[in-house]
N, C-alpha and C positions, 0 to 999 in steps of 0.2 A: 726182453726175451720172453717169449710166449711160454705157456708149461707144458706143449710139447715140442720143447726146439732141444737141440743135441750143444754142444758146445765143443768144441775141438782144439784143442793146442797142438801146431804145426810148426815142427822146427825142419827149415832148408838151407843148408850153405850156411850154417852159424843164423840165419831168421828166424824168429820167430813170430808167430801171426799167429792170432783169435779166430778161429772159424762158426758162423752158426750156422744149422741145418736143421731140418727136421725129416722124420723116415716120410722117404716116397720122396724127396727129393731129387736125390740122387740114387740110382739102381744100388752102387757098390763107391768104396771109399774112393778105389781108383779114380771114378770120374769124377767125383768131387775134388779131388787134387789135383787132377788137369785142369777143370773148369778155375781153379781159384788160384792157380799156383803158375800154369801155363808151360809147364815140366817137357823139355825136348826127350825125344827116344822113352817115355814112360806107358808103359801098358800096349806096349808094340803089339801082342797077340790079342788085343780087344776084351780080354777079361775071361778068358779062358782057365789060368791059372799052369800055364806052359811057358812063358817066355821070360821068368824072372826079372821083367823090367820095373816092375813095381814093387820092388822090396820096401820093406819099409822097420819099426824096430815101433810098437806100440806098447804104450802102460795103460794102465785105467781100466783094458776093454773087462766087459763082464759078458755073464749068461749065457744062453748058447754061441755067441760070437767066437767063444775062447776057440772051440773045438776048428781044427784043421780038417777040414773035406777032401775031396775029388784030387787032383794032380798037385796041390800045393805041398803037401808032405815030401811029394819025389820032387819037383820041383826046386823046391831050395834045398833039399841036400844035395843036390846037382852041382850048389853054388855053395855047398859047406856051411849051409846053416842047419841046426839043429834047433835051437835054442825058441824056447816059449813064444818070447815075445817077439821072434822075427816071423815079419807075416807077410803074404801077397795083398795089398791092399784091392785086389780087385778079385777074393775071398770073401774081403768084410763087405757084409749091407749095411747100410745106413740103417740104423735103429738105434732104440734108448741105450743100448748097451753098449755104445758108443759113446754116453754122455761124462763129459771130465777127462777122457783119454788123451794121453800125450803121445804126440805122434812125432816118429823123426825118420825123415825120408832119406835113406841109403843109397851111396854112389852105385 
């Protein structure tokens, strides 16, 4: 592991997988969990933060990553999420603030 690569723990359908990254690889999480995961119907709106396809439920995240922007707040209350650590993974960028985060991807 290089000292600036990100580390990811990704739980899907009861799996769990090790991801590494580092920032600039991937624009936003979403695409990095297409790319590595291969997830049907996931991120339908391209990364918008409108189509609630890429929910997801994260631990670990830090630093400015926490903060919810643009349509993601309306967006999953639409889908009765409130809650912290429920996020549009195509919100999150790939940065350090990612690093150690447990991720688990929502039907």
């Amino acid at each position: 592991m290089t000292k600036d690569s990100i580390k990811l723990t990704v739980t899907e359908n009861d799996v769990v997988q090790i991801f590494e990254t580092y920032p600039g690889e991937y624009r936003n999480l979403m695409q990095l969990l297409k790319d590595k995961i291969y997830l049907d119907c996931f991120g339908e709106c391209g990364g918008m933060g409108r189509c609630g396809t890429c929910i997801i439920k994260i631990d670990g995240i830090k630093g400015d990553s926490i903060k919810k922007e643009r349509n993601e707040p309306v967006t999953l209350s639409r889908y009765g999420y409130n809650e912290v650590e429920i996020r549009l993974s195509c919100q999150i960028p790939i940065s350090s603030d990612l690093d150690g985060a447990i991720i688990e991807i929502l039907e």
